[in-house]
PQR file of N, CA, C, O and H, with PARSE charges and radii, in Angstrom:
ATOM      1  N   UNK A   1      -4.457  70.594 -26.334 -0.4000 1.5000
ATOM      2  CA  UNK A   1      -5.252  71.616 -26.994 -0.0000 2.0000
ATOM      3  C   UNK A   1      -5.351  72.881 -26.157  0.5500 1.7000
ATOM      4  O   UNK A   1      -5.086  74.032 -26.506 -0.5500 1.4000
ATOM      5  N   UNK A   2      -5.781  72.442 -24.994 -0.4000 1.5000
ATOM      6  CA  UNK A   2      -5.621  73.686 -24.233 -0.0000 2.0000
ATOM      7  C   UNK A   2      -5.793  73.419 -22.517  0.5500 1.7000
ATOM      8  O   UNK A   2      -6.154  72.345 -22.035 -0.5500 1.4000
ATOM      9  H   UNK A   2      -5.996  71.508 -24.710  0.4000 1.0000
ATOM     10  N   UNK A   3      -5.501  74.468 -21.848 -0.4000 1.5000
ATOM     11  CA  UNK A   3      -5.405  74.324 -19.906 -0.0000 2.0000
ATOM     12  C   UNK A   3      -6.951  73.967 -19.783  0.5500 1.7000
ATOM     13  O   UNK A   3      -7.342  73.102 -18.998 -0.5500 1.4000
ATOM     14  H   UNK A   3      -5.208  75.340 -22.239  0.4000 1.0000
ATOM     15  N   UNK A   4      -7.683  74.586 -20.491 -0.4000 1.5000
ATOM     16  CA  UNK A   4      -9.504  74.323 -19.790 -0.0000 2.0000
ATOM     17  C   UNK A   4      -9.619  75.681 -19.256  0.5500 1.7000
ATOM     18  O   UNK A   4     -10.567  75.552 -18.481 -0.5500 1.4000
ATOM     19  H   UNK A   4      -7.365  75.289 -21.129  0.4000 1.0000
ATOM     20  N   UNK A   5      -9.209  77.020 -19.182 -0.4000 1.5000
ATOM     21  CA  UNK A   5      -9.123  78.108 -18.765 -0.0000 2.0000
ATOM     22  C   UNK A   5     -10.400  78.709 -19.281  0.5500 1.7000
ATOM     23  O   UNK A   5     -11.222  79.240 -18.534 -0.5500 1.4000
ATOM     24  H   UNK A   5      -8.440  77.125 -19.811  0.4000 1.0000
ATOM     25  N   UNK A   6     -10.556  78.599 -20.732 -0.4000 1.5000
ATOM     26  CA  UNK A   6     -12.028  79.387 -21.068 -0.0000 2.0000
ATOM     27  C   UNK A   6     -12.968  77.980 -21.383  0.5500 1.7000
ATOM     28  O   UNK A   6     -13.735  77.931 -22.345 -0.5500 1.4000
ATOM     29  H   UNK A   6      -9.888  78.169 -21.339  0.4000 1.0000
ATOM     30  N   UNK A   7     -12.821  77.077 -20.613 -0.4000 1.5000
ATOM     31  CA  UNK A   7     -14.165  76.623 -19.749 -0.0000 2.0000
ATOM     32  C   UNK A   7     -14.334  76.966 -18.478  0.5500 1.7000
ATOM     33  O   UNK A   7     -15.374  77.407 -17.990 -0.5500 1.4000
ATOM     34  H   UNK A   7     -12.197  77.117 -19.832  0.4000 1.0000
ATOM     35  N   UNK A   8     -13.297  76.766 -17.918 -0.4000 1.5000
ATOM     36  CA  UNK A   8     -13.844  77.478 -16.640 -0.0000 2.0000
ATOM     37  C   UNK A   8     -14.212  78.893 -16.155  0.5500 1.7000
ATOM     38  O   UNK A   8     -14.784  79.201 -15.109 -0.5500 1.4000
ATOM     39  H   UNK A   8     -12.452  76.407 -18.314  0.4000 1.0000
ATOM     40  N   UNK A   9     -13.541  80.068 -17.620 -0.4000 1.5000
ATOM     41  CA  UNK A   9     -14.350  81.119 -17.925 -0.0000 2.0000
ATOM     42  C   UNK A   9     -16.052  81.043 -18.640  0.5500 1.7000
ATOM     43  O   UNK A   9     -17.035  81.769 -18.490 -0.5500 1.4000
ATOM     44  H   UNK A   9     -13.077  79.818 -18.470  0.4000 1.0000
ATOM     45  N   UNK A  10     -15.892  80.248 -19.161 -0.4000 1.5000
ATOM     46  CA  UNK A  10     -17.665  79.903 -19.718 -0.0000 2.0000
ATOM     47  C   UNK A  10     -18.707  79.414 -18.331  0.5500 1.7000
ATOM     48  O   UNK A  10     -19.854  79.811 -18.127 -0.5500 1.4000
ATOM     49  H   UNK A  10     -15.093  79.659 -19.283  0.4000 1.0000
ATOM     50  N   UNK A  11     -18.067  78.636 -17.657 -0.4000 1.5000
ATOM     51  CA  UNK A  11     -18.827  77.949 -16.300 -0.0000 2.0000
ATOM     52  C   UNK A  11     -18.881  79.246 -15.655  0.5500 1.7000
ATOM     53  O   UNK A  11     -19.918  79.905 -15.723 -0.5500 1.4000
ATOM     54  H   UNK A  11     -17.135  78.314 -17.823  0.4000 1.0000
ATOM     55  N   UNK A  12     -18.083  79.580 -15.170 -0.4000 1.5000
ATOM     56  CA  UNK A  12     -18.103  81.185 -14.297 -0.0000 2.0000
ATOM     57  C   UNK A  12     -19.325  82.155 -15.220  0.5500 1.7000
ATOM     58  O   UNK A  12     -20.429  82.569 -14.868 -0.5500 1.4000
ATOM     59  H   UNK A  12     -17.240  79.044 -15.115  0.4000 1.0000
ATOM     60  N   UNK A  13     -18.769  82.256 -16.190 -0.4000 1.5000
ATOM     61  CA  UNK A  13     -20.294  83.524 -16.913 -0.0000 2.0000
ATOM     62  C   UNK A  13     -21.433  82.953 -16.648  0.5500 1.7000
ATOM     63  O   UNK A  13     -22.338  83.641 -16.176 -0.5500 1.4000
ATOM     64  H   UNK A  13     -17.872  81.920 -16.476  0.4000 1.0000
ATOM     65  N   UNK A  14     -21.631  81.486 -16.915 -0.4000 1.5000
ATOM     66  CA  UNK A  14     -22.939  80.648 -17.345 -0.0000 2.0000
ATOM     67  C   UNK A  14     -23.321  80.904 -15.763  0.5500 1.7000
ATOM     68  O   UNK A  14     -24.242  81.602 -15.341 -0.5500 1.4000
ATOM     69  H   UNK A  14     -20.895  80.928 -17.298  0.4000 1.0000
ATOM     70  N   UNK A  15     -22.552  80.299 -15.155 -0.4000 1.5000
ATOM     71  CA  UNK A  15     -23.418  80.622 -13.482 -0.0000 2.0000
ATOM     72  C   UNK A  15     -23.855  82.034 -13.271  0.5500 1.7000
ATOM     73  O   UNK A  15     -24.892  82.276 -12.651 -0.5500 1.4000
ATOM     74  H   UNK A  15     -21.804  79.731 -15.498  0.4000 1.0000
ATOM     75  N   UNK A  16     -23.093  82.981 -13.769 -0.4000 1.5000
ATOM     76  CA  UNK A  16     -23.232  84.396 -13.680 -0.0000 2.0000
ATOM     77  C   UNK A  16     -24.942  84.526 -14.133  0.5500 1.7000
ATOM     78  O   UNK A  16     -25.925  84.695 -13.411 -0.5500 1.4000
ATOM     79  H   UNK A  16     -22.251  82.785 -14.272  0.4000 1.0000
ATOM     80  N   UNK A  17     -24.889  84.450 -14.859 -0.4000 1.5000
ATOM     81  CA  UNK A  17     -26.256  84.658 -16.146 -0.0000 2.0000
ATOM     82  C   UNK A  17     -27.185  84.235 -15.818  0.5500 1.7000
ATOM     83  O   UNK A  17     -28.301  84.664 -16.109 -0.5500 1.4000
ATOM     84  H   UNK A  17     -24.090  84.313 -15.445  0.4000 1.0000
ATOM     85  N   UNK A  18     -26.778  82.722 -14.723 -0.4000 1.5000
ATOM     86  CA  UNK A  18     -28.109  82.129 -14.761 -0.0000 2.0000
ATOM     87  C   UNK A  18     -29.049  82.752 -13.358  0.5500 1.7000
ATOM     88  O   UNK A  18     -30.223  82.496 -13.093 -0.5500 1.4000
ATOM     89  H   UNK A  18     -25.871  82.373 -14.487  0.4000 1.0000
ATOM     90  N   UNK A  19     -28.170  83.562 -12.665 -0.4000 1.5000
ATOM     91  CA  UNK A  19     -29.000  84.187 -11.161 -0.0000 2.0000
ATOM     92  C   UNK A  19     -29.585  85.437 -11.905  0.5500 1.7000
ATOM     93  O   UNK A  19     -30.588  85.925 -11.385 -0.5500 1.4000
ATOM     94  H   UNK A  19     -27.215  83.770 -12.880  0.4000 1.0000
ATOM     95  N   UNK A  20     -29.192  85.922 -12.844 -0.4000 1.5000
ATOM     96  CA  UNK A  20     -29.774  86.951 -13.129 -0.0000 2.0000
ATOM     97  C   UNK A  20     -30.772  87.001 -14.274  0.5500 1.7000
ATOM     98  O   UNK A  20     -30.981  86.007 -14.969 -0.5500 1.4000
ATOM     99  H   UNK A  20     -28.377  85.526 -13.267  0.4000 1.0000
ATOM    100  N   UNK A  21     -31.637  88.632 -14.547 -0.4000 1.5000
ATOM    101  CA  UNK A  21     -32.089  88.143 -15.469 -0.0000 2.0000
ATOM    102  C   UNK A  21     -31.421  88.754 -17.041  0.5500 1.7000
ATOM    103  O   UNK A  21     -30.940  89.886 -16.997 -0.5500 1.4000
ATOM    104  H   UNK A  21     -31.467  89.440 -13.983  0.4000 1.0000
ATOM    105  N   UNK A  22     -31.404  88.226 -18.002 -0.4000 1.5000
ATOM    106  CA  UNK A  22     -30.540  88.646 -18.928 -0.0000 2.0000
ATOM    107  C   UNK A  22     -31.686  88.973 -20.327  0.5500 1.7000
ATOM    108  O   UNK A  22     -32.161  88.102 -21.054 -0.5500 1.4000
ATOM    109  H   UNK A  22     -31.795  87.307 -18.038  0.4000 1.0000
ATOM    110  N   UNK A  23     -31.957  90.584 -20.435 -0.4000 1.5000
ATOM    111  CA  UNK A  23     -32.805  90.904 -21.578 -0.0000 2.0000
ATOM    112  C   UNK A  23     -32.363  90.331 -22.692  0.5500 1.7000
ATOM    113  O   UNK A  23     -33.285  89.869 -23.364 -0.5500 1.4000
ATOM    114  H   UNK A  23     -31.571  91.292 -19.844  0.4000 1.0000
ATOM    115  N   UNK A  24     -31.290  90.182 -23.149 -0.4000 1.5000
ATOM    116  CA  UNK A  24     -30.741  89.496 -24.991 -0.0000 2.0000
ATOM    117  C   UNK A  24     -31.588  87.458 -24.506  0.5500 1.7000
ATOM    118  O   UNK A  24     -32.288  87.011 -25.415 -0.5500 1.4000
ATOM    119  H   UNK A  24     -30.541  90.557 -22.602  0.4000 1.0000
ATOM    120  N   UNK A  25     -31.488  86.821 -23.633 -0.4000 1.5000
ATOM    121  CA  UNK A  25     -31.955  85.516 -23.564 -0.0000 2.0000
ATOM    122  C   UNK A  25     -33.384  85.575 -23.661  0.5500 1.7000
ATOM    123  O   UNK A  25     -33.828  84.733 -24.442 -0.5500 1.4000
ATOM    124  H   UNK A  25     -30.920  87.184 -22.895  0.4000 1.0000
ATOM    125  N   UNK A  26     -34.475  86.498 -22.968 -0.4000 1.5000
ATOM    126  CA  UNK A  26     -35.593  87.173 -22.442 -0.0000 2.0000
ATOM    127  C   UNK A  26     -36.211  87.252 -24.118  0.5500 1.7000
ATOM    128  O   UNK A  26     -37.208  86.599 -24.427 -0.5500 1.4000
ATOM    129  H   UNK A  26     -34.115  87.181 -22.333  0.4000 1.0000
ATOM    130  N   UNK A  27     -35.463  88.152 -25.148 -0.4000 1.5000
ATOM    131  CA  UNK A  27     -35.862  88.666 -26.114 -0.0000 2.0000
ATOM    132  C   UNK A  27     -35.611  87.406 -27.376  0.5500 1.7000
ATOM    133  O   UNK A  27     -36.160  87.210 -28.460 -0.5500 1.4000
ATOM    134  H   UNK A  27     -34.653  88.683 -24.897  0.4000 1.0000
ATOM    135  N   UNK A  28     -34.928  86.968 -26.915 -0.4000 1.5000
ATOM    136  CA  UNK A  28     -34.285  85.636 -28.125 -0.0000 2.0000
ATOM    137  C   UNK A  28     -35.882  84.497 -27.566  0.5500 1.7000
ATOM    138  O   UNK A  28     -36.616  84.132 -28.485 -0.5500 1.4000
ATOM    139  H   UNK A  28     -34.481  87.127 -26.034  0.4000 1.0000
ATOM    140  N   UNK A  29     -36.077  84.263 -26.788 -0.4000 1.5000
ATOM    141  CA  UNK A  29     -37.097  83.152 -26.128 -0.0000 2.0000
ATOM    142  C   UNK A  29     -38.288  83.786 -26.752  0.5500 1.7000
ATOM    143  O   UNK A  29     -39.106  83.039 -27.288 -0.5500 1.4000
ATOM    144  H   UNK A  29     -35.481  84.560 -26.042  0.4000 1.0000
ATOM    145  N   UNK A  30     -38.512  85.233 -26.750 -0.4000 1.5000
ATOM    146  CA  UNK A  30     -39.993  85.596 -27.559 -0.0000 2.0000
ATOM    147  C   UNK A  30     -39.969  84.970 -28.564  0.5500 1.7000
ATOM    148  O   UNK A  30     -40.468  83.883 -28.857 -0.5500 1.4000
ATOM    149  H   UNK A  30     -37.847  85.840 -26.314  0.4000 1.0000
ATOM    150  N   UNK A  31     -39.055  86.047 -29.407 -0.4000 1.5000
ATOM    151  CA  UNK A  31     -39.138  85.569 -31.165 -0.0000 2.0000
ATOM    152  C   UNK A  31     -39.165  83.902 -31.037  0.5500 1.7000
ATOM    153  O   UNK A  31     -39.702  83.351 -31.998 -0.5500 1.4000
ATOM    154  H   UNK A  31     -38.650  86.930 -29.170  0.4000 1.0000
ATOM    155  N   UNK A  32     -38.817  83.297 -30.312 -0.4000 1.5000
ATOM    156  CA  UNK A  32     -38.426  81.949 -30.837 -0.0000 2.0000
ATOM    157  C   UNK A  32     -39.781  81.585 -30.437  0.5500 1.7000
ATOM    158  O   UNK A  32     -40.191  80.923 -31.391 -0.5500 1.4000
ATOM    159  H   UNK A  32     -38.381  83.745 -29.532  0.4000 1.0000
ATOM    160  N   UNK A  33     -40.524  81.634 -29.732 -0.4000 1.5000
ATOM    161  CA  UNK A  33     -41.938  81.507 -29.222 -0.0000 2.0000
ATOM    162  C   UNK A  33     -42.670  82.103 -30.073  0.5500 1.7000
ATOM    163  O   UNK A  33     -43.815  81.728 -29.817 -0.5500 1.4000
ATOM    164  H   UNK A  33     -40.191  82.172 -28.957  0.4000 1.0000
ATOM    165  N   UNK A  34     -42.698  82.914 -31.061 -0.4000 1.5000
ATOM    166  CA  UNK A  34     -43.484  83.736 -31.815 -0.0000 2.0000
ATOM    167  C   UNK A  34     -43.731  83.361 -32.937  0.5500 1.7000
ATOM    168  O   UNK A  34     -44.694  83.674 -33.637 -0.5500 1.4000
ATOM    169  H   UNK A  34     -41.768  83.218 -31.269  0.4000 1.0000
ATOM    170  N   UNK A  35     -42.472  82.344 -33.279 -0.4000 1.5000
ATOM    171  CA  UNK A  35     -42.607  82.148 -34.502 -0.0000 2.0000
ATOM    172  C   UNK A  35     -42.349  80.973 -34.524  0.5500 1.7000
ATOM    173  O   UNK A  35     -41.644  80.570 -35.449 -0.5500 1.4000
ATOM    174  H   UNK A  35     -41.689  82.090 -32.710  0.4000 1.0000
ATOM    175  N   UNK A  36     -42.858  79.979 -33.457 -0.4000 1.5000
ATOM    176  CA  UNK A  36     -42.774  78.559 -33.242 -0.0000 2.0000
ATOM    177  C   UNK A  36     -44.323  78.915 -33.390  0.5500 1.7000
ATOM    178  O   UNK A  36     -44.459  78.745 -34.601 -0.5500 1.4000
ATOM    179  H   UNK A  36     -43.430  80.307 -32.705  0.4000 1.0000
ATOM    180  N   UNK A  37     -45.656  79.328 -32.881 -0.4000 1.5000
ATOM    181  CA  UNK A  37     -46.413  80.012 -32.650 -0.0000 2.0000
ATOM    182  C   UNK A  37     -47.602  80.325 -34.037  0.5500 1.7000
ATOM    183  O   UNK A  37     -48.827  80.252 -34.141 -0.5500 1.4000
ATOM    184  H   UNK A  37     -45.545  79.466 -31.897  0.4000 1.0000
ATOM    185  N   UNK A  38     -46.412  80.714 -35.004 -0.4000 1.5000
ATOM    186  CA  UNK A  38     -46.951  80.973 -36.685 -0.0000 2.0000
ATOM    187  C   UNK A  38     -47.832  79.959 -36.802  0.5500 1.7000
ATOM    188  O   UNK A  38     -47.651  78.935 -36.145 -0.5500 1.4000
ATOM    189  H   UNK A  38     -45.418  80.773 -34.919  0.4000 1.0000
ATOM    190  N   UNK A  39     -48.931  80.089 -37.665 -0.4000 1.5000
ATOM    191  CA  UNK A  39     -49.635  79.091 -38.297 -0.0000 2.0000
ATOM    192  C   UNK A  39     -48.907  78.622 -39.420  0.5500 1.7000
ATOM    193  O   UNK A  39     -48.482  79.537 -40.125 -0.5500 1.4000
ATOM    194  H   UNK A  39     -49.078  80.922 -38.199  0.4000 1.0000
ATOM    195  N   UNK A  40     -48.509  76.955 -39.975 -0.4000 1.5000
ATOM    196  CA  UNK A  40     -47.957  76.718 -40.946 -0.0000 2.0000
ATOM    197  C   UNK A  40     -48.866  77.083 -42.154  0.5500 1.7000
ATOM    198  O   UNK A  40     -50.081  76.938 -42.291 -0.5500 1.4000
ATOM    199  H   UNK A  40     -48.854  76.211 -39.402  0.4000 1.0000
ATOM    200  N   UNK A  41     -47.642  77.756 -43.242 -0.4000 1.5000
ATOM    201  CA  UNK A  41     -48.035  78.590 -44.825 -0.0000 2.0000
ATOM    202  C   UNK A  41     -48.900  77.228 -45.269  0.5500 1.7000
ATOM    203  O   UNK A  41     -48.652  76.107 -44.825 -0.5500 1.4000
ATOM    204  H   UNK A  41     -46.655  77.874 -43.130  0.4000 1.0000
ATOM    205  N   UNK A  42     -50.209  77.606 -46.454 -0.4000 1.5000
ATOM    206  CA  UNK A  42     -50.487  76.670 -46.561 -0.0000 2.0000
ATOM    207  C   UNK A  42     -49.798  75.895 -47.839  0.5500 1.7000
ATOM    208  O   UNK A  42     -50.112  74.748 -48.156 -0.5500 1.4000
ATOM    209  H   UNK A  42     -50.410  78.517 -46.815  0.4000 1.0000
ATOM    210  N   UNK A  43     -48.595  76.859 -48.680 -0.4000 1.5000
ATOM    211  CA  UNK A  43     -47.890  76.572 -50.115 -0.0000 2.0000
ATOM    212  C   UNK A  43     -47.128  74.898 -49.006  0.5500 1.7000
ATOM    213  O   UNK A  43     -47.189  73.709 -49.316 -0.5500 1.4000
ATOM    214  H   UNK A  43     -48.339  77.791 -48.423  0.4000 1.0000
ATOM    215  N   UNK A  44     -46.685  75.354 -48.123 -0.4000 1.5000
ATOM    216  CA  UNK A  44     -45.823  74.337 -47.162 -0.0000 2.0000
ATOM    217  C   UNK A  44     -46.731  72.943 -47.211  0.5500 1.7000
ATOM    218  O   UNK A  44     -46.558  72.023 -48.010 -0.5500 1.4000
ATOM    219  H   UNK A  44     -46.635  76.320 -47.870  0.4000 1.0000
ATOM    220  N   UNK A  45     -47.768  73.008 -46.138 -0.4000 1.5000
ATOM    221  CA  UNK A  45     -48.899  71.841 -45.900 -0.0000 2.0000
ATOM    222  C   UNK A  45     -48.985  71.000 -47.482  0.5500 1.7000
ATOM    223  O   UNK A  45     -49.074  69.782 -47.638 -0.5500 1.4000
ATOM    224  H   UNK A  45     -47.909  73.755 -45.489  0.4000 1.0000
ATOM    225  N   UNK A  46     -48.920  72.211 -48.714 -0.4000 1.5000
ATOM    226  CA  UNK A  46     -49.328  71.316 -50.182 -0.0000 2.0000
ATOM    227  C   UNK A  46     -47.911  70.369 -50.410  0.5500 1.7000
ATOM    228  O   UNK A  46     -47.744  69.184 -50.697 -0.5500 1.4000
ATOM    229  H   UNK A  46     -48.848  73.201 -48.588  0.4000 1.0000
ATOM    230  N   UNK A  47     -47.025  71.456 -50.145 -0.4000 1.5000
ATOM    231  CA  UNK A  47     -45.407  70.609 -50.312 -0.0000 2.0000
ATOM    232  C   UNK A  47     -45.475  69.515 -49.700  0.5500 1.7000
ATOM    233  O   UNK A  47     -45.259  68.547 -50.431 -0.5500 1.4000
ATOM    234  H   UNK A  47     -47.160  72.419 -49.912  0.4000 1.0000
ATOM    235  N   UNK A  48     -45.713  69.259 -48.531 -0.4000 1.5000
ATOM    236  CA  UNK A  48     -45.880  68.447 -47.407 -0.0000 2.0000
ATOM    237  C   UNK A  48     -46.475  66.865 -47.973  0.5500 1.7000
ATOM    238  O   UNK A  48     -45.856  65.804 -48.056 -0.5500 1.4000
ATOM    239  H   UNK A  48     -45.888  70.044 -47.938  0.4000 1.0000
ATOM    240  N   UNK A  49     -47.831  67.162 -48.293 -0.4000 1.5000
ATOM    241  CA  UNK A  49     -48.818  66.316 -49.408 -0.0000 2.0000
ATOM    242  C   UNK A  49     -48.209  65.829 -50.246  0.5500 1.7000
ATOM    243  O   UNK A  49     -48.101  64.608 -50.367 -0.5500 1.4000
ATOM    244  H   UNK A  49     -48.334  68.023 -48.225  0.4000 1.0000
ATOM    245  N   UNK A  50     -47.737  66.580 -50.920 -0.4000 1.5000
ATOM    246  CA  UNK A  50     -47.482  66.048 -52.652 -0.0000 2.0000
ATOM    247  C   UNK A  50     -45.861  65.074 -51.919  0.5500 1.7000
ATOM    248  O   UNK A  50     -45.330  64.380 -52.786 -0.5500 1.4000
ATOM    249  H   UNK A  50     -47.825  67.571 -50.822  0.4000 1.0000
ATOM    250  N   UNK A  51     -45.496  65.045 -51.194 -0.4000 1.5000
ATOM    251  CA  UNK A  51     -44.227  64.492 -50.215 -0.0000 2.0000
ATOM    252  C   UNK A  51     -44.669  63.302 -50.321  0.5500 1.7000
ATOM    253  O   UNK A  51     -44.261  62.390 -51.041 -0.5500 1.4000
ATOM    254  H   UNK A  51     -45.927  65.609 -50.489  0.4000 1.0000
ATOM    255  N   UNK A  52     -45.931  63.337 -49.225 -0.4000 1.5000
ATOM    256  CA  UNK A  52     -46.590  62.073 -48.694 -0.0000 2.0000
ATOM    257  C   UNK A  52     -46.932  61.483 -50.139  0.5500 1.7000
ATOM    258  O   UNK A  52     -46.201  60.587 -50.559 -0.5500 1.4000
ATOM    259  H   UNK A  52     -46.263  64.078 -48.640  0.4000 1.0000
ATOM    260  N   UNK A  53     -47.943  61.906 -50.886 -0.4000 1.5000
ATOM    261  CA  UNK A  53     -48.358  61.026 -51.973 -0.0000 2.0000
ATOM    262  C   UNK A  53     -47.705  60.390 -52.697  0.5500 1.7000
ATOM    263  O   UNK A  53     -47.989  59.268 -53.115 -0.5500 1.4000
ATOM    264  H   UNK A  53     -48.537  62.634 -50.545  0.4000 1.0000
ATOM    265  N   UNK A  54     -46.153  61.408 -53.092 -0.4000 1.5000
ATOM    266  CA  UNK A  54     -44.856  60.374 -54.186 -0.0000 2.0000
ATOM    267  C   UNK A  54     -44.385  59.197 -52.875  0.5500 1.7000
ATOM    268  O   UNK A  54     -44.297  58.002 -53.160 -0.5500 1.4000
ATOM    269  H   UNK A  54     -45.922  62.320 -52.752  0.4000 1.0000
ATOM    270  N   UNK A  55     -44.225  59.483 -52.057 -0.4000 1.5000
ATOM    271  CA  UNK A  55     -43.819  58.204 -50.893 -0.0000 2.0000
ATOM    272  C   UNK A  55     -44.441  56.983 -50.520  0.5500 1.7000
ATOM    273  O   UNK A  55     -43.945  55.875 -50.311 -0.5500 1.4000
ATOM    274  H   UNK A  55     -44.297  60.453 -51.825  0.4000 1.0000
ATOM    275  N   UNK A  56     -46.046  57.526 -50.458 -0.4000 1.5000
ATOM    276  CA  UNK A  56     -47.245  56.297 -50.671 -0.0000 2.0000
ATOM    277  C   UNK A  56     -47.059  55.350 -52.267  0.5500 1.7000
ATOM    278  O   UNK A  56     -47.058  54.136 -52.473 -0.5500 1.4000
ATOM    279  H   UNK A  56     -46.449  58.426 -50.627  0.4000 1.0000
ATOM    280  N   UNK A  57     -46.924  56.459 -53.146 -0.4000 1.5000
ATOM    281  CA  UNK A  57     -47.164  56.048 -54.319 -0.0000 2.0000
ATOM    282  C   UNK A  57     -45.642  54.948 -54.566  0.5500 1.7000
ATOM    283  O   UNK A  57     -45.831  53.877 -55.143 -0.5500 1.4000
ATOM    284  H   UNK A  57     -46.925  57.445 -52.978  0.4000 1.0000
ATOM    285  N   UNK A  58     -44.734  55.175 -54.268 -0.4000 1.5000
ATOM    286  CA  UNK A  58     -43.474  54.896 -54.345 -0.0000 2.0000
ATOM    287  C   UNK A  58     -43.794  53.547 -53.714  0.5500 1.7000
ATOM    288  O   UNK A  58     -44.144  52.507 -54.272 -0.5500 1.4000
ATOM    289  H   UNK A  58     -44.580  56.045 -53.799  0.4000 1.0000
ATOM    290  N   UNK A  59     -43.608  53.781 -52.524 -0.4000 1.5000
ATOM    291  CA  UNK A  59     -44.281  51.948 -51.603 -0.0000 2.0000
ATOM    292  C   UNK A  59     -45.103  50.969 -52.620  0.5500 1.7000
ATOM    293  O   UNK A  59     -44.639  49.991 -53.206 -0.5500 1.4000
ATOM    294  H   UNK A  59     -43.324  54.626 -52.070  0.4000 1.0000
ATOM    295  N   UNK A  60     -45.993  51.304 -52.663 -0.4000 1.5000
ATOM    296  CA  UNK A  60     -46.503  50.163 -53.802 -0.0000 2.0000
ATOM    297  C   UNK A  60     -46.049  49.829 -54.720  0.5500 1.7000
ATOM    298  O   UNK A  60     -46.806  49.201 -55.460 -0.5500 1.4000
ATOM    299  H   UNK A  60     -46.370  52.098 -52.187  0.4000 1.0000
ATOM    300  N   UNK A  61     -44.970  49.986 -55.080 -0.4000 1.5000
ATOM    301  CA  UNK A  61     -44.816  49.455 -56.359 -0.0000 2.0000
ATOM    302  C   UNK A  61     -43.213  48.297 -55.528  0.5500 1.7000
ATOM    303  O   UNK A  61     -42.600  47.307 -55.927 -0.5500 1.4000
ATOM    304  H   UNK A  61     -44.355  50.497 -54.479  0.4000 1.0000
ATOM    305  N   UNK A  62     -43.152  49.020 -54.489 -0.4000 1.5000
ATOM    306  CA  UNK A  62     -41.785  47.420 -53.736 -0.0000 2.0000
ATOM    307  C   UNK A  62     -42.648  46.661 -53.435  0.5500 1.7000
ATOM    308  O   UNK A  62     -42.364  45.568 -52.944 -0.5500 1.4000
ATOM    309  H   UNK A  62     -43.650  49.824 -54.165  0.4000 1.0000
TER
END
């Protein structure tokens, strides 16, 4: 498939990247923190419910 040349170009960047600090990783880790963070919608939590109840409801009857 191939020599392993752009892995050992990926290992070389990845070490590169990791002594430094890199604003695009910095800015990707907010948002992802920000919106891990959100309070869940509550239309979701009802979806969620009405999930659980056909699944409860479903069990009883095996």
């Amino acid at each position: 498939m191939g020599s392993g040349k752009g892995k050992e170009r990926f290992n070389a960047i990845g070490d590169e990247m990791s002594s430094e600090f890199d604003p695009l990783t910095a800015a990707l880790r907010q948002m992802h923190d920000s919106v891990a963070n959100e309070p869940i919608p509550d239309d979701f939590l009802d979806l969620l419910d009405m999930i659980d109840a056909k699944m409860a409801a479903s069990k009883k009857f095996e």
